[in-house]
C-alpha positions as CSV (number, residue, x, y, z in Angstrom):
1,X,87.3,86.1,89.5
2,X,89.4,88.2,91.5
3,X,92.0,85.2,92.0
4,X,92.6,85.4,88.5
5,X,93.2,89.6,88.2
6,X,94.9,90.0,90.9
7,X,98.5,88.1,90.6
8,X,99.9,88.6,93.7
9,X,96.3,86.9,95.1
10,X,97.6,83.7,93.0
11,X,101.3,84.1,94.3
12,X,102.8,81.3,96.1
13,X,103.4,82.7,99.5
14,X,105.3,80.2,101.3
15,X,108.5,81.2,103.2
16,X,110.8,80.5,100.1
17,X,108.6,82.8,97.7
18,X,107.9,85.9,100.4
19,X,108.9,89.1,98.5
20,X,106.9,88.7,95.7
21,X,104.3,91.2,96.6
22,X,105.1,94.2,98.1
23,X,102.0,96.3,100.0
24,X,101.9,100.1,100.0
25,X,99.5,101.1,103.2
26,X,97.9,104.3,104.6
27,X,99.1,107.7,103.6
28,X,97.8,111.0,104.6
29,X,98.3,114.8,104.3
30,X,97.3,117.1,106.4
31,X,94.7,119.6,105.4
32,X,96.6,122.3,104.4
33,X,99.5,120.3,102.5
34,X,96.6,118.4,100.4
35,X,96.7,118.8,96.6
36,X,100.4,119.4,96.4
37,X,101.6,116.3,95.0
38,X,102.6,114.3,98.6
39,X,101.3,111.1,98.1
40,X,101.9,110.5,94.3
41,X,105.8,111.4,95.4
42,X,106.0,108.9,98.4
43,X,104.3,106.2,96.7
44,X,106.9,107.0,93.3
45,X,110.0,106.9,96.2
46,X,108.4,103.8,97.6
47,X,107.9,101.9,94.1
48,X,111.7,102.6,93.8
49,X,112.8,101.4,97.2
50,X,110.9,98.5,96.4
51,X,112.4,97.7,93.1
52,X,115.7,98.0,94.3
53,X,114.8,95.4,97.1
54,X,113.9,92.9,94.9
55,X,109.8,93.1,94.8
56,X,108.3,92.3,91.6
57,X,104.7,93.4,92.2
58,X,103.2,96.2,94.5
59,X,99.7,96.6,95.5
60,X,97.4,99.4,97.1
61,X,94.2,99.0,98.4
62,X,92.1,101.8,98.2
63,X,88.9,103.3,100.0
64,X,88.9,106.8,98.5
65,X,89.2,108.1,95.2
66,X,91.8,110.5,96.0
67,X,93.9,107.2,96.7
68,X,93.3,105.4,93.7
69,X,94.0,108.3,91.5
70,X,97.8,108.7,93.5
71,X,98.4,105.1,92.2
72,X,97.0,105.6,89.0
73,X,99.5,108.6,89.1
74,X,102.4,106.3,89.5
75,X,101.2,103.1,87.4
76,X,99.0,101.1,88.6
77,X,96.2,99.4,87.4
78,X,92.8,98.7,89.1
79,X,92.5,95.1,89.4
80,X,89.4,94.8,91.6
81,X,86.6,97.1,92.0
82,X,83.7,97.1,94.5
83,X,80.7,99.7,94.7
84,X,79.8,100.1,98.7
85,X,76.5,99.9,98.3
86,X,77.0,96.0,97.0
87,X,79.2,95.6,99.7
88,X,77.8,93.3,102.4
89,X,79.2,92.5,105.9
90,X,77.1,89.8,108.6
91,X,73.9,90.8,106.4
92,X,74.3,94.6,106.4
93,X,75.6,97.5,103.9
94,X,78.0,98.9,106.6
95,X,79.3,101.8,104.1
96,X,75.8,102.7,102.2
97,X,75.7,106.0,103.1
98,X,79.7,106.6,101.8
99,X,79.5,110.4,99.7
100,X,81.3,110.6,96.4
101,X,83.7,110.6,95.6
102,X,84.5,107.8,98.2
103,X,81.7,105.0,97.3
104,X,84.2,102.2,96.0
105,X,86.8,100.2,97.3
106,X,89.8,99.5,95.1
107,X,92.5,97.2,94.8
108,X,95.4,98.1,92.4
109,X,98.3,96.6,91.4
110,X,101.6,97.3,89.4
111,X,104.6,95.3,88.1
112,X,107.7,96.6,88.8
113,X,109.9,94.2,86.8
């Protein structure tokens, strides 16, 4: 059960307990600054921003594998896993056809207490 991996999933999220969780989204290089280290160092300055704000969990989702290995860089743990060509949407595999190493989606997570 992913409920039960993934603890900012089981987090109360009512006014009072916002700030739990903290989501990392979309970063991107372009071409020719790819493979230099970018995105492992934003997502190390953001992990410390976040800290210092209070957040006791961060989370990335992932749709590449280039992605997931960034966070894996800087901590985090994969916490749910699902192949795209299992992955349904209104009766059809929409991402079937996805070349490696892009044929997962990720979600990872990290305690930053």
């Amino acid at each position: 059960n992913a409920k039960d991996k993934y603890s900012c999933l089981s987090k109360d999220t009512t006014p009072d307990n916002r700030g739990l969780c903290g989501e990392l989204w979309m970063r991107a290089t372009q071409r020719k600054y790819r493979h230099h280290g970018l995105s492992e160092e934003l997502i190390g300055l953001t992990l410390k921003e976040m800290k210092h704000q209070g957040y006791e969990k961060a989370v990335i989702q992932s749709t590449g594998d280039f992605t997931k290995r960034a966070a894996e860089k800087n901590g985090f743990d994969v916490v749910v896993e699902i192949g795209y060509e299992t992955f349904s949407f209104e009766g059809g595999f929409p991402f079937a056809g996805m070349e490696p190493p892009h044929t997962k989606y990720w979600v990872l997570e990290k305690d930053l207490s």
